[in-house]
C-alpha atoms as an extended CHARMM CRD file, in Angstrom:
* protein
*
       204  EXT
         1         1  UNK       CA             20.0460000000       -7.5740000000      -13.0910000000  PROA      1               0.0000000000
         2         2  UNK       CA             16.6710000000       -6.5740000000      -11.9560000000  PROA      2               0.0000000000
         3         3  UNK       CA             16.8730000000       -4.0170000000       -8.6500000000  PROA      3               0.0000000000
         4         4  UNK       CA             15.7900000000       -5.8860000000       -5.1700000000  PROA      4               0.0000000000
         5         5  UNK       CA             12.9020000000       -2.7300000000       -5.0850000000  PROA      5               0.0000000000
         6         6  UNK       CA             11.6170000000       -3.3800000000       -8.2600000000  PROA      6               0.0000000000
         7         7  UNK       CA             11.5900000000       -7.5810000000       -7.8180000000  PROA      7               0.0000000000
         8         8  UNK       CA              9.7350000000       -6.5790000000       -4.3510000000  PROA      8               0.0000000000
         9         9  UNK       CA              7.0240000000       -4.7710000000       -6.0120000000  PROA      9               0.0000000000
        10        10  UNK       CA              6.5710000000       -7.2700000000       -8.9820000000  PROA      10              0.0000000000
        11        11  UNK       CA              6.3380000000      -10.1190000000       -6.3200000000  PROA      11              0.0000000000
        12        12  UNK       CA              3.7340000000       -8.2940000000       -4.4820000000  PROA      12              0.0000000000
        13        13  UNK       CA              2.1340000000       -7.3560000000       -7.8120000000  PROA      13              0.0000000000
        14        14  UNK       CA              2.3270000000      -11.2680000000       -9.2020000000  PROA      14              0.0000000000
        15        15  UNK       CA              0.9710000000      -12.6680000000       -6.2280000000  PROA      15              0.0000000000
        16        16  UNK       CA             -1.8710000000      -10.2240000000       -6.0050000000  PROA      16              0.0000000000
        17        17  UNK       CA             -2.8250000000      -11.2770000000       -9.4320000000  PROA      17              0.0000000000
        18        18  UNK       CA             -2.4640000000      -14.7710000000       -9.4890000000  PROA      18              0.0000000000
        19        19  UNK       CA             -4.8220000000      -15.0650000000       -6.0710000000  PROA      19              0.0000000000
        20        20  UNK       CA             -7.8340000000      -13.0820000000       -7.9110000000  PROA      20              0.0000000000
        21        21  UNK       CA             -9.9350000000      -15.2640000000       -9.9170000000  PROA      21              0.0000000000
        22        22  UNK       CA             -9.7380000000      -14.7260000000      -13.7890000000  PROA      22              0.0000000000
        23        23  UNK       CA            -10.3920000000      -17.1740000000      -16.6940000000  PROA      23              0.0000000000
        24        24  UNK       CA             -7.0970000000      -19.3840000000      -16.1830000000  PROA      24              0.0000000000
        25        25  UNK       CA             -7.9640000000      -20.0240000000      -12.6370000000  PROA      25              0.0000000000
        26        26  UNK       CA            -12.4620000000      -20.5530000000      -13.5540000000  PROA      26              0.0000000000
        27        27  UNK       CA            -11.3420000000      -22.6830000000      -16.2300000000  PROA      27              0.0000000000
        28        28  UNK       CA             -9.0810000000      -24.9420000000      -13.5990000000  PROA      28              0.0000000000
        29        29  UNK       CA            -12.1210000000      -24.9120000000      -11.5570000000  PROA      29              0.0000000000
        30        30  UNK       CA            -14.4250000000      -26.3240000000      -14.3790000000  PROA      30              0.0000000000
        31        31  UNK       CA            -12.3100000000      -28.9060000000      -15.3990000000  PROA      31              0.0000000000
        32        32  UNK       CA            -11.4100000000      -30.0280000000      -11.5140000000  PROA      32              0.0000000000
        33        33  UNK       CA            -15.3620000000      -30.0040000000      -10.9930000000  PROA      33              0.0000000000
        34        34  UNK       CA            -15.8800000000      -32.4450000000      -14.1780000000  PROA      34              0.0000000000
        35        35  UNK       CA            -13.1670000000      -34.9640000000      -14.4650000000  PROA      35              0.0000000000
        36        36  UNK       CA            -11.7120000000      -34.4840000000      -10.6310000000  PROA      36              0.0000000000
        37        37  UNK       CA             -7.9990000000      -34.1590000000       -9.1600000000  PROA      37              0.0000000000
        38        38  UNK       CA             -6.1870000000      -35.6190000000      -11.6110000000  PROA      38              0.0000000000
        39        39  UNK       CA             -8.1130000000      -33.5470000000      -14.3880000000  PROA      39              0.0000000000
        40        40  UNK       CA             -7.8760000000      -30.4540000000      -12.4490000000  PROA      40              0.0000000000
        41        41  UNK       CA             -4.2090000000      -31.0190000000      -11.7590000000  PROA      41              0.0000000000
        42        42  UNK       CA             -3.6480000000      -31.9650000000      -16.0010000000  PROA      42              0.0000000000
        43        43  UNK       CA             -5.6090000000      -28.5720000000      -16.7990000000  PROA      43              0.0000000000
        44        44  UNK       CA             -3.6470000000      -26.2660000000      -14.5170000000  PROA      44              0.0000000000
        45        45  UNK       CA              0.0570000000      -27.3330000000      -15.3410000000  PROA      45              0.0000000000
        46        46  UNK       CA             -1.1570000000      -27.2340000000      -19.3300000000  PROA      46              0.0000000000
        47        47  UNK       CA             -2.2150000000      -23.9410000000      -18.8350000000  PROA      47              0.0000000000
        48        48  UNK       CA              1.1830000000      -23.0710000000      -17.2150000000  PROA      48              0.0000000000
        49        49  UNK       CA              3.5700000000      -24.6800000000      -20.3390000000  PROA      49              0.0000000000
        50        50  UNK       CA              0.9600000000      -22.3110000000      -22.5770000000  PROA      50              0.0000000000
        51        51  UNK       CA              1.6120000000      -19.6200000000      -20.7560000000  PROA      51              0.0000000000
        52        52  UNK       CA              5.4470000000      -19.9270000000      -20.4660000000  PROA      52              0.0000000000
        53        53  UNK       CA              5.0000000000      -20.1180000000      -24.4120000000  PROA      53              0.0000000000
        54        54  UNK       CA              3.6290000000      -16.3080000000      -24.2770000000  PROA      54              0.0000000000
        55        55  UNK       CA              6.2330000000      -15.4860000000      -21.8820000000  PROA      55              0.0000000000
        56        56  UNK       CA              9.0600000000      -16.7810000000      -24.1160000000  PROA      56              0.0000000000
        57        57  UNK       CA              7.8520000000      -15.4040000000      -27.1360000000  PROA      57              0.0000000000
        58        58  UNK       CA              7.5950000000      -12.0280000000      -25.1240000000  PROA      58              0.0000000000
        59        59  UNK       CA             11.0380000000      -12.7730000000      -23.9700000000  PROA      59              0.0000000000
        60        60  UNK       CA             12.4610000000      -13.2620000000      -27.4600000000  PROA      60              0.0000000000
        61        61  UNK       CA             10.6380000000      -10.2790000000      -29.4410000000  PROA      61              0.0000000000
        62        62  UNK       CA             10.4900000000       -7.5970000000      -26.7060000000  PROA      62              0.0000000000
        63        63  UNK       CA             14.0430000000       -8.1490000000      -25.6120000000  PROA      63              0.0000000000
        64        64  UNK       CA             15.1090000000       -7.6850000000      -29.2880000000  PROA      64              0.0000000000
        65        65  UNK       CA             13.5060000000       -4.5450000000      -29.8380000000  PROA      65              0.0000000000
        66        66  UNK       CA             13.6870000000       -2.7940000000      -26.4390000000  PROA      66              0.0000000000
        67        67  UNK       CA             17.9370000000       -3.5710000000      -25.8620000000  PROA      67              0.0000000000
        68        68  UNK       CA             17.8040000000       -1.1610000000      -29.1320000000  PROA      68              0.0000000000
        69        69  UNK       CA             16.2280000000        1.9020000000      -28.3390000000  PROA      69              0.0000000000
        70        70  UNK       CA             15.5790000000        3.7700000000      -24.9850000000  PROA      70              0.0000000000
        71        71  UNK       CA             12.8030000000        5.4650000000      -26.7940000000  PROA      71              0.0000000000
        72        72  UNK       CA             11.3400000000        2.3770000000      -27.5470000000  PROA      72              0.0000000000
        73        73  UNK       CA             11.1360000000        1.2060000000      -23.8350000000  PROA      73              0.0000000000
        74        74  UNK       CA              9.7200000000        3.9130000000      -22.3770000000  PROA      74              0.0000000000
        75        75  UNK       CA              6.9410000000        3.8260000000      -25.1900000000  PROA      75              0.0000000000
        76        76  UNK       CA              6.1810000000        0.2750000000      -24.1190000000  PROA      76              0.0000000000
        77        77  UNK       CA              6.2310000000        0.8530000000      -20.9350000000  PROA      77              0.0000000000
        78        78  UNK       CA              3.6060000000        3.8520000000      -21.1330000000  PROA      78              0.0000000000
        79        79  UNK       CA              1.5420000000        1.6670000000      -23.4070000000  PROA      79              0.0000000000
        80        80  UNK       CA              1.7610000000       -1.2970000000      -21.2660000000  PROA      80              0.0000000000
        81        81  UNK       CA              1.0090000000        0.9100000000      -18.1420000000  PROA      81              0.0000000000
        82        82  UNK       CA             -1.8200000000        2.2480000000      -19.8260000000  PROA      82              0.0000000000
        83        83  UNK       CA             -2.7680000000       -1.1840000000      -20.7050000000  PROA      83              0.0000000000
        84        84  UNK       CA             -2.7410000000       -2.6790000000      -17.3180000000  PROA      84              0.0000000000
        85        85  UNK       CA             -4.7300000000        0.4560000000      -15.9170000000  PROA      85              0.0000000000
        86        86  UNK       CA             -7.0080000000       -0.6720000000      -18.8730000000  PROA      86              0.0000000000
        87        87  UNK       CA             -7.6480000000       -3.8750000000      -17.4430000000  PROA      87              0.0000000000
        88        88  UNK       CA             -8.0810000000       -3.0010000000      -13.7320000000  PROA      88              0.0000000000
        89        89  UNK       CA            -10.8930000000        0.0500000000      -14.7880000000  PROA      89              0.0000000000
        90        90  UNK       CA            -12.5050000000       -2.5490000000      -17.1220000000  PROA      90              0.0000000000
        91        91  UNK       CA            -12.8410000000       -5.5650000000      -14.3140000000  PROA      91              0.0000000000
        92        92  UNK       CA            -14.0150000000       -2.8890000000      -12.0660000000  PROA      92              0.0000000000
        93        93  UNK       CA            -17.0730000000       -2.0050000000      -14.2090000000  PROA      93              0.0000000000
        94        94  UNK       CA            -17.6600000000       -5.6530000000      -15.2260000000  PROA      94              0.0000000000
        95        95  UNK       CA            -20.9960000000       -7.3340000000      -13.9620000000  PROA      95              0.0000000000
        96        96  UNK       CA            -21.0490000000       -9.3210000000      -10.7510000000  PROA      96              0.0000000000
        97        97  UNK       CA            -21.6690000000      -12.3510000000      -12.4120000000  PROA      97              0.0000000000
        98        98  UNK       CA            -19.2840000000      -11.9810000000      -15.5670000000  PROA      98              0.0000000000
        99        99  UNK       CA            -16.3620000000      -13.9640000000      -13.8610000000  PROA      99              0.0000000000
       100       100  UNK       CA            -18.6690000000      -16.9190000000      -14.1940000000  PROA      100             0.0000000000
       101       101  UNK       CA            -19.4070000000      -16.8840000000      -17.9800000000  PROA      101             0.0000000000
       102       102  UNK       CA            -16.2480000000      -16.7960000000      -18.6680000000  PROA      102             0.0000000000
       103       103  UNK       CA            -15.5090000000      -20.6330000000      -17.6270000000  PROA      103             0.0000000000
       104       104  UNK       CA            -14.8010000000      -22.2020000000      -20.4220000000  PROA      104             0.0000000000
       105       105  UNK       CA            -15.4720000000      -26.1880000000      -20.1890000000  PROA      105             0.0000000000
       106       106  UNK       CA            -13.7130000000      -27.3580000000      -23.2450000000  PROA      106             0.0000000000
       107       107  UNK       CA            -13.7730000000      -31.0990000000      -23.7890000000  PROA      107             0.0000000000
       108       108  UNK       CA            -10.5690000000      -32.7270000000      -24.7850000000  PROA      108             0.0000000000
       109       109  UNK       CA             -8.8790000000      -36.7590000000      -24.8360000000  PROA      109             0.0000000000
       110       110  UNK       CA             -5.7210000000      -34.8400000000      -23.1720000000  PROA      110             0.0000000000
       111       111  UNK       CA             -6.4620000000      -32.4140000000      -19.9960000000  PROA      111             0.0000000000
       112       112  UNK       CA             -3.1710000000      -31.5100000000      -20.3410000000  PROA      112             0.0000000000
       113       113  UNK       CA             -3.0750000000      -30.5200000000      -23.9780000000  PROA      113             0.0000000000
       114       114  UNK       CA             -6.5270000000      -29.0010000000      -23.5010000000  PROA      114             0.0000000000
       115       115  UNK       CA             -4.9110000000      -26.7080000000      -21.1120000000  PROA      115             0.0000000000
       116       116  UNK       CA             -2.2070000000      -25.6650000000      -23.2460000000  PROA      116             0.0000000000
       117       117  UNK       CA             -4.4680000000      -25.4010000000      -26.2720000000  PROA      117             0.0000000000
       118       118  UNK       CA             -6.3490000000      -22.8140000000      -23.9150000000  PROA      118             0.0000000000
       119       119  UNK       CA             -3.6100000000      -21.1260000000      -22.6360000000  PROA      119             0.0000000000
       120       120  UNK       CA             -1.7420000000      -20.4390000000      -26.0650000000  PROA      120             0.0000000000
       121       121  UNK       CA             -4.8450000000      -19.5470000000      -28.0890000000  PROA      121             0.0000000000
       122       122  UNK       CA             -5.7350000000      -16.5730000000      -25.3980000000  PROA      122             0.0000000000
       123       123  UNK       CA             -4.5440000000      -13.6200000000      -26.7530000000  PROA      123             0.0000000000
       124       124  UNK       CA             -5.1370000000      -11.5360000000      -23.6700000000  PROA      124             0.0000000000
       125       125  UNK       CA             -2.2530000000      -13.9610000000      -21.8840000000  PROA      125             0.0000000000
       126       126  UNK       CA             -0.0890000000      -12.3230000000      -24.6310000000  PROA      126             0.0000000000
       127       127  UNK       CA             -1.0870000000       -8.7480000000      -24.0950000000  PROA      127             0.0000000000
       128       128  UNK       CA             -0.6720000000       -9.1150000000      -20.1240000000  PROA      128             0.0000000000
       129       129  UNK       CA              2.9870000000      -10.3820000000      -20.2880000000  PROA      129             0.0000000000
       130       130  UNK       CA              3.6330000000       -7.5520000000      -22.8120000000  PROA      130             0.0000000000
       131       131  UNK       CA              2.4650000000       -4.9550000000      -20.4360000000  PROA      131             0.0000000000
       132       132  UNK       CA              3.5460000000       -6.2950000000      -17.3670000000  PROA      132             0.0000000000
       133       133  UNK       CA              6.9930000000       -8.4320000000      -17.3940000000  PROA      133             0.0000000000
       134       134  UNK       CA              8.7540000000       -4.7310000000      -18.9860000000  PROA      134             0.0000000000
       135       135  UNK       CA              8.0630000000       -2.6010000000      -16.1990000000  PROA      135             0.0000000000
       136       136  UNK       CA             10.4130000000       -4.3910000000      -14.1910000000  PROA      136             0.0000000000
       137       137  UNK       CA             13.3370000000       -5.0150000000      -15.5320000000  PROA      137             0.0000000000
       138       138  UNK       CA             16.5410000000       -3.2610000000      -15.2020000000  PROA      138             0.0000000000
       139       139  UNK       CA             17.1890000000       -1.5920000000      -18.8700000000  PROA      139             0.0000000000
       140       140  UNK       CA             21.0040000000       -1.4650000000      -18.2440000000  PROA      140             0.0000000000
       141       141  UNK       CA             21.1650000000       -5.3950000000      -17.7280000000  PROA      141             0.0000000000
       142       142  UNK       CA             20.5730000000       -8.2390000000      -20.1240000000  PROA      142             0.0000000000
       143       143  UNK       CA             16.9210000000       -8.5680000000      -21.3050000000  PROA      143             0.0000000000
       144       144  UNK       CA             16.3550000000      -11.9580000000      -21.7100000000  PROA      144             0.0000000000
       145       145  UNK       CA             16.9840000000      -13.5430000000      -19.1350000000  PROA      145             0.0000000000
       146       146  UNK       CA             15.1390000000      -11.0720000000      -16.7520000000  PROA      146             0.0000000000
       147       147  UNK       CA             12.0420000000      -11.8100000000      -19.0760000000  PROA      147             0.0000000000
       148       148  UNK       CA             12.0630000000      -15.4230000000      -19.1140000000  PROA      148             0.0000000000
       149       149  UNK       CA             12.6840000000      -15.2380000000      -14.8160000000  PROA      149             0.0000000000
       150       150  UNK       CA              9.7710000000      -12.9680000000      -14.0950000000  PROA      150             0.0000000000
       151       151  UNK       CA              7.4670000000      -14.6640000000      -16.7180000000  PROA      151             0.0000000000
       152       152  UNK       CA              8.5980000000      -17.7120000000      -14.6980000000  PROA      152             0.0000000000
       153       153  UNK       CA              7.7910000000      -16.3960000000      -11.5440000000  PROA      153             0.0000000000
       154       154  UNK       CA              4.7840000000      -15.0630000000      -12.4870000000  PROA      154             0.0000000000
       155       155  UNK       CA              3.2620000000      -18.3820000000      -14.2250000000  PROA      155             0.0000000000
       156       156  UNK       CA              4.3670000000      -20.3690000000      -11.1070000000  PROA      156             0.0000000000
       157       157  UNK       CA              2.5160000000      -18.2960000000       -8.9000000000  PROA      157             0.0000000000
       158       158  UNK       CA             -0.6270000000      -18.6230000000      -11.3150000000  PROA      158             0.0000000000
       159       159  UNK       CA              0.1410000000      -22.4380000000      -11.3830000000  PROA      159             0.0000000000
       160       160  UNK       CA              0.3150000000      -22.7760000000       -7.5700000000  PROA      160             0.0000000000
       161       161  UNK       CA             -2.8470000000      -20.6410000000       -7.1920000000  PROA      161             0.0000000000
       162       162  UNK       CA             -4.8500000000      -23.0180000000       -9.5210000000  PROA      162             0.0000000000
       163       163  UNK       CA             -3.6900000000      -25.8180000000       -7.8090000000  PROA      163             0.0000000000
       164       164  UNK       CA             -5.1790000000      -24.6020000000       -4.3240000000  PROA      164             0.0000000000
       165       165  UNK       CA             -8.4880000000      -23.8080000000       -6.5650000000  PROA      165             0.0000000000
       166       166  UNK       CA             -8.2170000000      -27.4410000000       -7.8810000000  PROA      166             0.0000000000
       167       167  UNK       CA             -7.7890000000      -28.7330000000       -4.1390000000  PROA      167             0.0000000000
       168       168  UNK       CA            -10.6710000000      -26.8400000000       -3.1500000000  PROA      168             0.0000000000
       169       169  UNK       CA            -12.6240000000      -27.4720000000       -6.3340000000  PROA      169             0.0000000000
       170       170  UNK       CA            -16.0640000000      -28.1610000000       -4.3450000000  PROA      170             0.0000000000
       171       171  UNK       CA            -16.0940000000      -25.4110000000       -2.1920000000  PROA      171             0.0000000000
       172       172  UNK       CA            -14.5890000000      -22.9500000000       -4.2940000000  PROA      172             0.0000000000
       173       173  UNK       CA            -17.6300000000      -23.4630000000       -6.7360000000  PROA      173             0.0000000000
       174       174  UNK       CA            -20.5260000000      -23.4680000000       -4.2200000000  PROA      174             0.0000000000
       175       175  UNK       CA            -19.3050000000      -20.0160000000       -3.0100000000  PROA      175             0.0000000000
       176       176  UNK       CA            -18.4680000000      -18.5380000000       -6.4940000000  PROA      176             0.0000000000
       177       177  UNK       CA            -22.2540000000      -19.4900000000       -7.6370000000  PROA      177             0.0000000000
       178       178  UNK       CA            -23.7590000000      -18.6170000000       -4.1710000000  PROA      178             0.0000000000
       179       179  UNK       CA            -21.9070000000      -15.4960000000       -3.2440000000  PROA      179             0.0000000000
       180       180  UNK       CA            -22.3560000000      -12.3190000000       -5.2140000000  PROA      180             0.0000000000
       181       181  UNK       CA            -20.7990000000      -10.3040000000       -2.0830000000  PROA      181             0.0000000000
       182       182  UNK       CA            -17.3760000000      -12.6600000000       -2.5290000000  PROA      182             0.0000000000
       183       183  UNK       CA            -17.6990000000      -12.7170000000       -5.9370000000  PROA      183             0.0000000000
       184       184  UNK       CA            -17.6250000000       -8.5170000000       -6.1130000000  PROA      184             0.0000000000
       185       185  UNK       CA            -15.0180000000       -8.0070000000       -3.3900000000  PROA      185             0.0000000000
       186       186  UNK       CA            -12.6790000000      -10.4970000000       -5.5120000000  PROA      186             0.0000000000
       187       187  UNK       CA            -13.1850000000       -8.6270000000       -8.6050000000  PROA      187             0.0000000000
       188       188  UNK       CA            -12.6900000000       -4.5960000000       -7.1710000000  PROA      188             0.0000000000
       189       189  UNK       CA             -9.1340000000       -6.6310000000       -5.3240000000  PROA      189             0.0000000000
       190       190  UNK       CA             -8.0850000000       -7.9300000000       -8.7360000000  PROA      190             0.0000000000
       191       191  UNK       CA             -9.0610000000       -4.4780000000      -10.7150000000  PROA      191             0.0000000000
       192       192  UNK       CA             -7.5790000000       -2.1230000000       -7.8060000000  PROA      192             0.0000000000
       193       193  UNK       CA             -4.6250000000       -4.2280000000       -8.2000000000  PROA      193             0.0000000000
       194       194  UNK       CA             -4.1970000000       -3.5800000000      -11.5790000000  PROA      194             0.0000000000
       195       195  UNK       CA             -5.1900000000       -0.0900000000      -11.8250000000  PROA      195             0.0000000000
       196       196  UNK       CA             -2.7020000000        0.6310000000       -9.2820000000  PROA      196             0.0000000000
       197       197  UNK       CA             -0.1080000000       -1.5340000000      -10.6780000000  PROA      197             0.0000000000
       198       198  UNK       CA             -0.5930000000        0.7340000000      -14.0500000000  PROA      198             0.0000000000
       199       199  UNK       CA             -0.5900000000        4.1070000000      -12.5190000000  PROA      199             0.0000000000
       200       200  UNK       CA              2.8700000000        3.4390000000      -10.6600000000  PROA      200             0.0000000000
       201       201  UNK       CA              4.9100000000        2.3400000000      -13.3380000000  PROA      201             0.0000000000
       202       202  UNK       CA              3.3130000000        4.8770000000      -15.3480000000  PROA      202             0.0000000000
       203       203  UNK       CA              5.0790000000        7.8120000000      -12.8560000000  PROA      203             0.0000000000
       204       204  UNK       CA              7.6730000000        5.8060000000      -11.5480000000  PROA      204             0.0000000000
């Protein structure tokens, strides 16, 4: 199964991600800031089914092609490394105050459903899991179910990270309007992260 090094790094990696703010964890915070607890709480865990969907689907067509081909693992996982450093370089350049627009405040009878809705249709979500669940498993071992257990790890620590931001709903939101100093040092963590995630899987 996957090496105790590699699960190390990913855990560090995950967690590092799932603390920085990004539109999953804004759009929480909008929804917690309308309807309350209970809304915040629906929101976050629908987001989490919708993205265990994009982890699932990654489990199910990646696995597929990758237990076929060694070729065609290491070109995924230069593409998804490249990806990732993608990502990190982009958030890096983005605006101080681009985290904010990208709350989305959708309106929905269901929180819940409203959060999977979000989660499913994002195709970014996809792309991330594509890029980052391969660069950790162990090609020798069964696929699949090293997919589905990382993607699992990783939405859980998403999930647990919105539900602190839904706990904290009020004071989360005064500093992310208020504080363009917080606001940049959260955003050069997040795109460090992942521009140093990229670059060592790319060599590694």
């Amino acid at each position: 199964m996957i090496t105790s090094g590699n699960f190390l790094i990913f855990l560090s990696a995950a967690f590092l991600l799932a603390i920085a703010p990004g539109p999953g964890m804004l759009y929480v915070l909008a929804r917690s800031l309308k309807g309350g607890k209970k809304v915040g709480m629906a929101s976050a865990f629908g987001t989490a089914l919708g993205g265990m969907g994009h982890v699932i689907a990654a489990a199910f067509g990646l696995s597929a092609i990758l237990a076929q081909s060694a070729y065609a693992f290491l070109f995924v996982k230069y593409v998804g490394a490249a990806y990732l450093v993608y990502l990190g370089i982009r958030t890096l350049l983005s605006g101080d105050a681009a985290m904010l627009n990208t709350v989305d405040e959708s309106k929905g009878q269901s929180p819940f459903w409203q959060g999977v809705l979000t989660e499913v249709l994002n195709p970014k979500t996809a792309l991330f899991f594509l890029a980052f669940i391969p660069q950790f498993v162990n090609h020798a071992a069964p696929l699949l179910p090293q997919f589905i257990l990382l993607g699992a790890i990783s939405v859980a620590l998403n999930t647990s990270a919105d539900l602190v931001v839904v706990l904290a709903a009020a004071p989360l939101a005064q500093r992310l309007e208020t504080s363009i100093l917080w606001r940049r040092r959260q955003r050069q963590a997040s795109g460090a992260a992942l521009v140093g995630l990229g670059s060592y899987v790319a060599v590694s």
